[in-house]
MARNU-699524 format. One line per field, with one value per residue (C-alpha): residue number from 0; residue in one letter; chain; x negated, y, z. Coordinates in steps of 0.1 Angstrom, whole numbers, plus 2048, in hexadecimal, padded with zeros to 3 digits. Layout:
% MARNU-699524
num	(NUM | ...)
residuo	(A | ...)
cadena	(A | ...)
px	(X | ...)
py	(Y | ...)
pz	(Z | ...)
END
This chain:
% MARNU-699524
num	(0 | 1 | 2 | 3 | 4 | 5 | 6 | 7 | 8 | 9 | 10 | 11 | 12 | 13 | 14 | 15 | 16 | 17 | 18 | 19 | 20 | 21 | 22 | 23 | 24 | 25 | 26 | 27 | 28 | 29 | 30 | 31 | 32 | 33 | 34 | 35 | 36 | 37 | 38 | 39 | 40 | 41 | 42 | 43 | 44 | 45 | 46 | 47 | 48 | 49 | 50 | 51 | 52 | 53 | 54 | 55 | 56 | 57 | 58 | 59 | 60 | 61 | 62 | 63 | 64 | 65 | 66 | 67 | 68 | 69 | 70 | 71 | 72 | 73 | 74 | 75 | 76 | 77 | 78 | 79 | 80 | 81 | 82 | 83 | 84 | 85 | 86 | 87 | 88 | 89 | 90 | 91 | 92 | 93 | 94 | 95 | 96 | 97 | 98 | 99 | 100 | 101 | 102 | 103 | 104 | 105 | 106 | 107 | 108 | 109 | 110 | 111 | 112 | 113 | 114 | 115 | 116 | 117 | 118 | 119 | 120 | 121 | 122 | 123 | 124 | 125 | 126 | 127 | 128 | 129 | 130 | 131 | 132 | 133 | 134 | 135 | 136 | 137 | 138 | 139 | 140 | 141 | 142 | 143 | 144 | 145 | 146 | 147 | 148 | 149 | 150 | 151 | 152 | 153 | 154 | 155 | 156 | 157 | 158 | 159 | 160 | 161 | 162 | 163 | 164 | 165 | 166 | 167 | 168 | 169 | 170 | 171 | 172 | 173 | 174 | 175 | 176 | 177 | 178 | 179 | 180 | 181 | 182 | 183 | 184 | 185 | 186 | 187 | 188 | 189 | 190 | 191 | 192 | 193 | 194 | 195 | 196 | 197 | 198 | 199 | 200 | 201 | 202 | 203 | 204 | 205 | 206 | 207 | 208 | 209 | 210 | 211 | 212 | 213 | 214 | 215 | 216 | 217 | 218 | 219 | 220 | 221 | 222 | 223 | 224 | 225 | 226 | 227 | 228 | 229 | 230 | 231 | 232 | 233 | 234 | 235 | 236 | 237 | 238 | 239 | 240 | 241 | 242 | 243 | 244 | 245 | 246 | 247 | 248 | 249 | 250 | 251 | 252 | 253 | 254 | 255 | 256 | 257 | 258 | 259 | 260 | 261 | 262 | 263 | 264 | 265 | 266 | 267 | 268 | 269 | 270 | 271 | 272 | 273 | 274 | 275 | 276 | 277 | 278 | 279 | 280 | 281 | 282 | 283 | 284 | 285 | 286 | 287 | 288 | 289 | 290 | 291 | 292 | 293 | 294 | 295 | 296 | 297 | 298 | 299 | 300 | 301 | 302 | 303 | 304 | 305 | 306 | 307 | 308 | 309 | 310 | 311 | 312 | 313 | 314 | 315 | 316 | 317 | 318 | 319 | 320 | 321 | 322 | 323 | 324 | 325 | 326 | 327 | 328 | 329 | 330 | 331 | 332 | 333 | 334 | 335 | 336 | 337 | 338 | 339 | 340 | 341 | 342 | 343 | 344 | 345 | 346 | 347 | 348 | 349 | 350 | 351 | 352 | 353 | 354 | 355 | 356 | 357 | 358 | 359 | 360 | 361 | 362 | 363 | 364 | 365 | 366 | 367 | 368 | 369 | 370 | 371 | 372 | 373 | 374 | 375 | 376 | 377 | 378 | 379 | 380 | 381 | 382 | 383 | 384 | 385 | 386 | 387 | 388 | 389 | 390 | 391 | 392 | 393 | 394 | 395 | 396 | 397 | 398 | 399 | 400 | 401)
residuo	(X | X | X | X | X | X | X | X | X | X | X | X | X | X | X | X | X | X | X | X | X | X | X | X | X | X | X | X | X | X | X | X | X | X | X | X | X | X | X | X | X | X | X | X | X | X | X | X | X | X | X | X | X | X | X | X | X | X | X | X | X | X | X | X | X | X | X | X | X | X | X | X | X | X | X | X | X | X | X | X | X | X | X | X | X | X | X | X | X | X | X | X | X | X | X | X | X | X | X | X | X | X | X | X | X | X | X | X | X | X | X | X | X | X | X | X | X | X | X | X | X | X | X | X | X | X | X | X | X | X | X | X | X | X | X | X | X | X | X | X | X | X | X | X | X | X | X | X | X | X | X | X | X | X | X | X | X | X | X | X | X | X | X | X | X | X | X | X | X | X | X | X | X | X | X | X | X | X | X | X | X | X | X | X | X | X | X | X | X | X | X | X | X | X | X | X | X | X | X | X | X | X | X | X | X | X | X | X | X | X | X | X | X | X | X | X | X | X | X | X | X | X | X | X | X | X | X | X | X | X | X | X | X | X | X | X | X | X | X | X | X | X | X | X | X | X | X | X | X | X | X | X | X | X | X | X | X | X | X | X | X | X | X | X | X | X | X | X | X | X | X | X | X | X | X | X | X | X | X | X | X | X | X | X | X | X | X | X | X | X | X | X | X | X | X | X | X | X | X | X | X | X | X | X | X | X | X | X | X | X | X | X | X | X | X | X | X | X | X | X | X | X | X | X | X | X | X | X | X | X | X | X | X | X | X | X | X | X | X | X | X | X | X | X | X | X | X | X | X | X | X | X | X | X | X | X | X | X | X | X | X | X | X | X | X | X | X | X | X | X | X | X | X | X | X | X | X | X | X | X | X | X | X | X | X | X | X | X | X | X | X | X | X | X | X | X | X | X | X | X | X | X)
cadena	(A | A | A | A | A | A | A | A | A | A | A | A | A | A | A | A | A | A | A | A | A | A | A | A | A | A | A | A | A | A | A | A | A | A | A | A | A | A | A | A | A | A | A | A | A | A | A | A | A | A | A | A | A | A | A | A | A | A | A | A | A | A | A | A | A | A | A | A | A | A | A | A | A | A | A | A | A | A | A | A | A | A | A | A | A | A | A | A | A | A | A | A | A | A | A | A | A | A | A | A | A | A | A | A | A | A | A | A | A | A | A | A | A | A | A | A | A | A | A | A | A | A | A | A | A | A | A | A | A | A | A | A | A | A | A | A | A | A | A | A | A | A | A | A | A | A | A | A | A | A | A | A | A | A | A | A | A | A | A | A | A | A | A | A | A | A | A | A | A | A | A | A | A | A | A | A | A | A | A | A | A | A | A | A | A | A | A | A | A | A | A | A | A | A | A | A | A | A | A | A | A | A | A | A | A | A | A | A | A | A | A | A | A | A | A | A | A | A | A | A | A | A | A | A | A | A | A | A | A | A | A | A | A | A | A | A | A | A | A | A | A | A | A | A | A | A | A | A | A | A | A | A | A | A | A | A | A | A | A | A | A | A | A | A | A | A | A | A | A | A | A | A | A | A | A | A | A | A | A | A | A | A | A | A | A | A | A | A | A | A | A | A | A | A | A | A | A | A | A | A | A | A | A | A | A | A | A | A | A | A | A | A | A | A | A | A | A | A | A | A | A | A | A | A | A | A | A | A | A | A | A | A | A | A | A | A | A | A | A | A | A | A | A | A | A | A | A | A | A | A | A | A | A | A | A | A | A | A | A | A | A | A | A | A | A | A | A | A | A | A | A | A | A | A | A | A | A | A | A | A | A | A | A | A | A | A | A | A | A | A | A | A | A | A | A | A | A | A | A | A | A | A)
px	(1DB | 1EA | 1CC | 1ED | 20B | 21A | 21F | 213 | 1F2 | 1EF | 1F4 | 1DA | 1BE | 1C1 | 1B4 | 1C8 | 1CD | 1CC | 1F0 | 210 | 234 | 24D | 275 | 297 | 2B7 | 2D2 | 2F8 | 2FC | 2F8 | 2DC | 2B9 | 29A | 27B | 250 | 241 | 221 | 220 | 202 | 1E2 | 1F1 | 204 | 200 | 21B | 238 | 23A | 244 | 25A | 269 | 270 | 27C | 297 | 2A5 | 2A7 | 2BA | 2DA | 2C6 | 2B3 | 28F | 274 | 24D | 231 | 213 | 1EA | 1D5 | 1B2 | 195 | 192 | 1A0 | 1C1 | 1CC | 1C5 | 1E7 | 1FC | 213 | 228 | 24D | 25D | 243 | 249 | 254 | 24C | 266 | 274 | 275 | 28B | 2A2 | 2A7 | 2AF | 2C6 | 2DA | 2DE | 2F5 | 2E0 | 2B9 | 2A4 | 27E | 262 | 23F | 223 | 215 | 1F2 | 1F5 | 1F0 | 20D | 228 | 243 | 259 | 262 | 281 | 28F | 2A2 | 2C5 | 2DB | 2E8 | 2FC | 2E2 | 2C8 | 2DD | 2EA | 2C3 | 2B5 | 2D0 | 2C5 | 2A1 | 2A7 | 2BF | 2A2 | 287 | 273 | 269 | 27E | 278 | 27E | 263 | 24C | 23D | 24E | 23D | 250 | 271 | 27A | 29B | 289 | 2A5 | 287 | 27D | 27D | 296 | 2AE | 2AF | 2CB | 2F0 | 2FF | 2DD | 2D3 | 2BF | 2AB | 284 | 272 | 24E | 23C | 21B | 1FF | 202 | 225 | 21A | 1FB | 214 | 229 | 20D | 1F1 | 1D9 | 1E6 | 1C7 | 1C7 | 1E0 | 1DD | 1E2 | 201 | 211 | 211 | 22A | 22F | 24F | 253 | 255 | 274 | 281 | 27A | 289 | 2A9 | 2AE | 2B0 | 2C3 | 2DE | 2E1 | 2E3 | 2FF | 319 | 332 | 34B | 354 | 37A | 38B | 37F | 390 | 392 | 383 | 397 | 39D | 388 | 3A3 | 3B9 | 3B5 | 3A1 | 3AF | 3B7 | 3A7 | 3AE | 395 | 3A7 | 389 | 376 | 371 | 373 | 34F | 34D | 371 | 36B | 34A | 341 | 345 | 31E | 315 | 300 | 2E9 | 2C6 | 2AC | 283 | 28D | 2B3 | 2CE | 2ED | 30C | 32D | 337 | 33B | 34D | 32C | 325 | 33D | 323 | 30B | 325 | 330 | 30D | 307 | 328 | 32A | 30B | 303 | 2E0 | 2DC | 2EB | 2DC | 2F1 | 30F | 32E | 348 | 345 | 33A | 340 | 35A | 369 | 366 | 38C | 383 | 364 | 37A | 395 | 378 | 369 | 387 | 38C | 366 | 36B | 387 | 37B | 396 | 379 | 35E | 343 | 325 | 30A | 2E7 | 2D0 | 2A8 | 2A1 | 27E | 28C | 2AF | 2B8 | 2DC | 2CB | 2EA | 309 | 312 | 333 | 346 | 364 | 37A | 36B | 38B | 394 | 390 | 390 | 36A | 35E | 33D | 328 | 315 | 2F9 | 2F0 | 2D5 | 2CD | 2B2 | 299 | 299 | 29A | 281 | 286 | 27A | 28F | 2B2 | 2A7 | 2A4 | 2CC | 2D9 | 2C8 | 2D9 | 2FA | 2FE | 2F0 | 30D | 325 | 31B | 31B | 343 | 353 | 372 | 355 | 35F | 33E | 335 | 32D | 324 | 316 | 312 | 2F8 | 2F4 | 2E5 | 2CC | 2C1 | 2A3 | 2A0 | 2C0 | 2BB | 29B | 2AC | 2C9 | 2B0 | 29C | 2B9 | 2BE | 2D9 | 2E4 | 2EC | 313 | 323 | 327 | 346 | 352 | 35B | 364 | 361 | 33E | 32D | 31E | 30C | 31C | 304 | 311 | 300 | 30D | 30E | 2F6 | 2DE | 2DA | 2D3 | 2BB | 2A9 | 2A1)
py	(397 | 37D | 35E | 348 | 347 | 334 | 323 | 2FC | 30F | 323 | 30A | 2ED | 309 | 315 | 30A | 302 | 31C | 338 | 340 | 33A | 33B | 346 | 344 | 347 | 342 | 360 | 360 | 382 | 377 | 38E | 383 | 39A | 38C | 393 | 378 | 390 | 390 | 38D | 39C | 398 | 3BB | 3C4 | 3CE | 3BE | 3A0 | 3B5 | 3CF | 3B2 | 39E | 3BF | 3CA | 3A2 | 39F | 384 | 389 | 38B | 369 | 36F | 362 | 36A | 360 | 36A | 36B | 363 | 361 | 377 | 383 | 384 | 381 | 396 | 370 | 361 | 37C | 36B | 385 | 386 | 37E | 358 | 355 | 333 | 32C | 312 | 31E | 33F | 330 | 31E | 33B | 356 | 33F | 33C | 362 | 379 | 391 | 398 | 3B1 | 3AE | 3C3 | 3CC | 3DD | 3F5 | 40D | 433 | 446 | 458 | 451 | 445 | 426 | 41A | 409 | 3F4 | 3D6 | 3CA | 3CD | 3F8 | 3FA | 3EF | 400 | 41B | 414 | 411 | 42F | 440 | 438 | 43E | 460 | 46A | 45A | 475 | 457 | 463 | 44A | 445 | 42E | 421 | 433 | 410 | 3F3 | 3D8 | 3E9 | 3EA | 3CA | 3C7 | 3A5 | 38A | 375 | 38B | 377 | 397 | 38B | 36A | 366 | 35D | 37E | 37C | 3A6 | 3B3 | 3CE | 3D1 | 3E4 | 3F6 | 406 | 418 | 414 | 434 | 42E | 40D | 420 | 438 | 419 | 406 | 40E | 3FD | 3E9 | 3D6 | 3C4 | 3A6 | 3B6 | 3DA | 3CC | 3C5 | 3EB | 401 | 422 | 434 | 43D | 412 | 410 | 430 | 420 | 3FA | 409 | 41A | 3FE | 3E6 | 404 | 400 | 3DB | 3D6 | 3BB | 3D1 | 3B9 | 3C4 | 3C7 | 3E9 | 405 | 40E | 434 | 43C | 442 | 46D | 479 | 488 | 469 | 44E | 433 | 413 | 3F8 | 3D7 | 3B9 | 39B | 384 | 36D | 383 | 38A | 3B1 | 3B8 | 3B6 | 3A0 | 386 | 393 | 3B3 | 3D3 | 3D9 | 3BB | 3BA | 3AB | 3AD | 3AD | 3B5 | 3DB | 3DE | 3DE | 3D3 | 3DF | 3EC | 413 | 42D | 44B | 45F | 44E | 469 | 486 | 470 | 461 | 480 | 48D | 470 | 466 | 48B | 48E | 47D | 47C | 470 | 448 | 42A | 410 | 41E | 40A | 426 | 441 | 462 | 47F | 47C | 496 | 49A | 48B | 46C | 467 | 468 | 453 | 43B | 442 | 435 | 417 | 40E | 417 | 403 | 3E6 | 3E6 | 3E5 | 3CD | 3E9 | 3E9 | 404 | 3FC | 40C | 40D | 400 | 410 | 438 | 42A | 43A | 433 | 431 | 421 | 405 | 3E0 | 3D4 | 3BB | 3CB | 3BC | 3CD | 3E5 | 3D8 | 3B4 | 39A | 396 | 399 | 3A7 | 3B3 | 3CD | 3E3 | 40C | 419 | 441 | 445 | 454 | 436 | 421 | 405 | 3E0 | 3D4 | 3E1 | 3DB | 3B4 | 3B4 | 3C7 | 3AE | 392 | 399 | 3A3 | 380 | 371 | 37C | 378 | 355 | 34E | 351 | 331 | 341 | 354 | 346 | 329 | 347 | 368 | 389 | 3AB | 3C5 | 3D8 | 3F1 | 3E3 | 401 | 3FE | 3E6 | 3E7 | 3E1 | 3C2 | 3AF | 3B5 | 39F | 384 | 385 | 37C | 35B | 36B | 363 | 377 | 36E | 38E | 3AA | 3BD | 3DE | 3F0 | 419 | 420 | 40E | 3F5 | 3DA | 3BC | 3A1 | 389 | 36A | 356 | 336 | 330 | 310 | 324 | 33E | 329 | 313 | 336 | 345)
pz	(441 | 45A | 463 | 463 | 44F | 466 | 488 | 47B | 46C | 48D | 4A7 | 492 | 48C | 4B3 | 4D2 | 4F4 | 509 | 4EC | 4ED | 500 | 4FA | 518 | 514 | 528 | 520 | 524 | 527 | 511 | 4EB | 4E9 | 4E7 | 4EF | 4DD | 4DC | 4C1 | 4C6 | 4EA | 504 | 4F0 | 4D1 | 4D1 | 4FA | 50E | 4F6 | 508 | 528 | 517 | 50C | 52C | 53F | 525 | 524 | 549 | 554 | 53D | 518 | 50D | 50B | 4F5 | 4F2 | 4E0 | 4F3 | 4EA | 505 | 4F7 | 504 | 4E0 | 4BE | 4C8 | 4AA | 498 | 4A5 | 497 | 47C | 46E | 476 | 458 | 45A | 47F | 480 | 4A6 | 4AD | 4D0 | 4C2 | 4A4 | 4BC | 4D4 | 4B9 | 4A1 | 4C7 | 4C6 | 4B7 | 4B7 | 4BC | 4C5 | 4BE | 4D1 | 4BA | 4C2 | 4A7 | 4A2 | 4AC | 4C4 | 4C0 | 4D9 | 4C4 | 4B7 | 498 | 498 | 479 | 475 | 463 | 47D | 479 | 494 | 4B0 | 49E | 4A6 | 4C5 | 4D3 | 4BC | 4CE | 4F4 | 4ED | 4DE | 4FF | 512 | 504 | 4ED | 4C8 | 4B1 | 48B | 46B | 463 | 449 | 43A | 42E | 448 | 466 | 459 | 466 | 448 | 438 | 43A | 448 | 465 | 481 | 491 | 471 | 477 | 49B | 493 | 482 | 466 | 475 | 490 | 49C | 49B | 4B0 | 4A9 | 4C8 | 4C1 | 4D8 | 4E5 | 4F1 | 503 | 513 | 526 | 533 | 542 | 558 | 543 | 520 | 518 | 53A | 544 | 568 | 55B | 54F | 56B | 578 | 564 | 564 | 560 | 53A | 539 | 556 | 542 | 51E | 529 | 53A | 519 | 501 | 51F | 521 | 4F7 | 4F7 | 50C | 4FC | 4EB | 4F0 | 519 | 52C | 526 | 53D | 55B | 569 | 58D | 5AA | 5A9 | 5C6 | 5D4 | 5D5 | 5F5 | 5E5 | 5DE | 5F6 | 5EA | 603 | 605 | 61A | 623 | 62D | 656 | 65B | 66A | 68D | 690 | 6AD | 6B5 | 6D0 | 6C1 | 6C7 | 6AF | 697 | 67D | 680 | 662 | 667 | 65F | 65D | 675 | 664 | 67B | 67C | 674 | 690 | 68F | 693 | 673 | 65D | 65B | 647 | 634 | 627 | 61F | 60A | 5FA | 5ED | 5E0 | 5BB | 5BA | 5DF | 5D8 | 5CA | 5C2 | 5D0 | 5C9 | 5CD | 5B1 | 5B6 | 5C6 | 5E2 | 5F3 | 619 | 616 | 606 | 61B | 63A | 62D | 626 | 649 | 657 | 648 | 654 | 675 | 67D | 66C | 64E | 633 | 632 | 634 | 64F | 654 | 64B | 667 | 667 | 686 | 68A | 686 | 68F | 672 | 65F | 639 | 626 | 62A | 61B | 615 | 601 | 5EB | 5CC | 5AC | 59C | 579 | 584 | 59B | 5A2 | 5C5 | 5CD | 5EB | 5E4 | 5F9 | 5F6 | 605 | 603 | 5E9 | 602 | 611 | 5F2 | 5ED | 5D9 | 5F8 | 610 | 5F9 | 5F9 | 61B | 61F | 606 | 616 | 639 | 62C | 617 | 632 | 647 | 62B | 627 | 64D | 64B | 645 | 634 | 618 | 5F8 | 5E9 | 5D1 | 5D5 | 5BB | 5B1 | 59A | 58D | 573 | 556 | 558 | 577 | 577 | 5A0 | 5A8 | 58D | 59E | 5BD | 5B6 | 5A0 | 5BF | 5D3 | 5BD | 5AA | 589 | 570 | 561 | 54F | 546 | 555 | 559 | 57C | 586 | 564 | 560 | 54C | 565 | 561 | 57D | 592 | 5A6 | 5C1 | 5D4 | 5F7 | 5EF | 5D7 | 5F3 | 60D | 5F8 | 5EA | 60F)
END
């Protein structure tokens, strides 16, 4: 039984500094919630955070005492926490993470919303996770009162993950520090459920270009065709990257990679091409009539991927974009590429004040790459076929985040 039965009782019978409660806003409708975060229920709090990213609102309630944390537990359907109120009655929907006993690695999902409970039961079965009803009536989650219950549409989705499960994701639960090192069931677990969330209400999908047709023209009038009033030999200089124009030498790598499915990250173009395609691409680079350039490590002079700006098909957004092969792949290393192509982009007078990108909603890198950036997070959109969550950044925001 619950110390509290409610926030008032909790927050007069506690000392400072026992708890804290961290929130965002999101864009999405969808709000990704923890009211037994920190020590309370370990490792909720950050499942939590990672599957709202930028795009979800976020709320957690978090314990922060050396012991008895299992005191600030107020069970969910007396959570009362005012900024939890306020940021779930401004969601259409809600998701709430829970920690539960067992070592078995498995979650309990429950809830009044059927068609996310669905959705997600769905994604985390695909994904390999063990998903179930719950056997006992406290983990159901279907009380009118459950703080999952209580956003805009009166249904959510609960969450239960056993101990066990959170001991895989992290490298140690019971620590704040071992926290903060994940493991890869967690990246798999969290892309999961972000994949199932997605707002259902997105633009009609579009069909990729055929491989074997010439790919699509898509003009960007502003935008100076790299190397244009500059020697041929220019080019952009980061601390690891060269950022220059294509060379016909350049085709042999291009069609290694562009042919290859599991060799990309972040690739803007749909996969495979054939050797047709890739030349017809190839072309366009090397002359300059695409707004492409190589990325090149400078210390093995080593051609590892490209950056371009193009017109996303299906609408009118415009986004730069990098890929980088995924041997080469770090967090680290894409920053720096996007860094030095908006740097360039932004250089250009003609460059519109706002810029974008895209990333799949699933891929968590790709996701602090553009937050670390300064980018925000706007909507969701859909391009070659693909659901994708759109990021914008102004010329002013840039400037001000370097």
């Amino acid at each position: 039984m619950d110390k509290y039965g409610n926030f008032d009782e909790l927050n007069q019978g506690e000392t400072e500094g026992s708890f804290a409660i961290v929130s965002r806003n999101g864009t999405s409708g969808i709000a990704v919630i923890a009211p037994h975060g920190g020590a309370i229920e370990p490792g909720t709090s950050e499942i939590a955070d990672y599957i709202a990213g930028r795009e979800h609102a976020y709320y957690t309630f978090t314990g922060r005492k050396r012991t008895g944390n299992s005191d600030l537990h107020i069970t969910s359907t007396n959570f009362d926490e005012p900024t939890a109120l306020e940021v779930v009655k401004r969601s259409q929907k809600v998701l709430a993470i829970h920690g539960c006993i067992g070592q078995d690695p498995i979650v309990y999902i429950g809830g009044r919303d059927a068609v996310l409970r669905e959705q997600i039961q769905t994604a985390l079965v695909d994904a390999g996770f063990q998903v179930r009803q719950s056997p006992t009536r406290n983990l159901k989650g279907d009380h009118p009162r459950n703080i999952c219950n209580r956003g805009k549409r009166q249904c959510g989705v609960q969450l239960e993950i056993s101990e066990g499960l959170r001991q895989q994701m992290f490298r140690r639960l019971t620590s704040r520090k071992g926290r903060e090192i994940t493991h890869e069931v967690f990246e798999q677990f969290v892309s999961a459920i972000r994949k199932a969330i997605l707002p259902v209400e997105l633009d009609a999908a579009e069909l990729p270009t055929p491989d074997d047709e010439e790919p699509e023209r898509l003009e960007i009038s502003w935008v100076r065709r790299w190397g244009e009033g500059e020697p041929p030999e220019t080019a952009t200089e980061t601390e690891h990257l060269l950022l220059r124009a294509f060379k016909d030498s350049d085709l042999n790598y291009l069609e290694r990679i562009l042919s290859n499915r599991t060799a990309s990250r972040s690739l803007p173009l749909g996969l495979p091409h054939t050797k047709k395609t890739i030349a017809l691409w190839h072309a366009r680079w090397t002359a300059h009539d695409e707004n492409y350039g190589a990325l090149v490590l400078k210390e093995q002079d080593q051609l590892i991927g490209f950056t371009g700006v193009r017109k996303l098909r299906g609408n009118n957004k415009t986004e730069f974009f990098y890929h980088i092969e995924s041997r080469f792949w770090s967090e680290d290393l894409a920053l720096e590429a996007a860094r030095g192509w908006l740097t360039k982009c932004f250089s250009w007078q003609s460059t519109p004040s706002k810029l974008g990108a895209v990333a799949a909603p699933t891929d968590l890198s790709a996701c602090r790459v553009l937050a670390k950036l300064g980018m925000k997070y706007v909507t969701t959109t859909r391009s070659h076929g693909s659901t994708l969550l759109y990021y914008e950044i102004s010329r002013q925001q840039f400037q001000s985040a370097k």
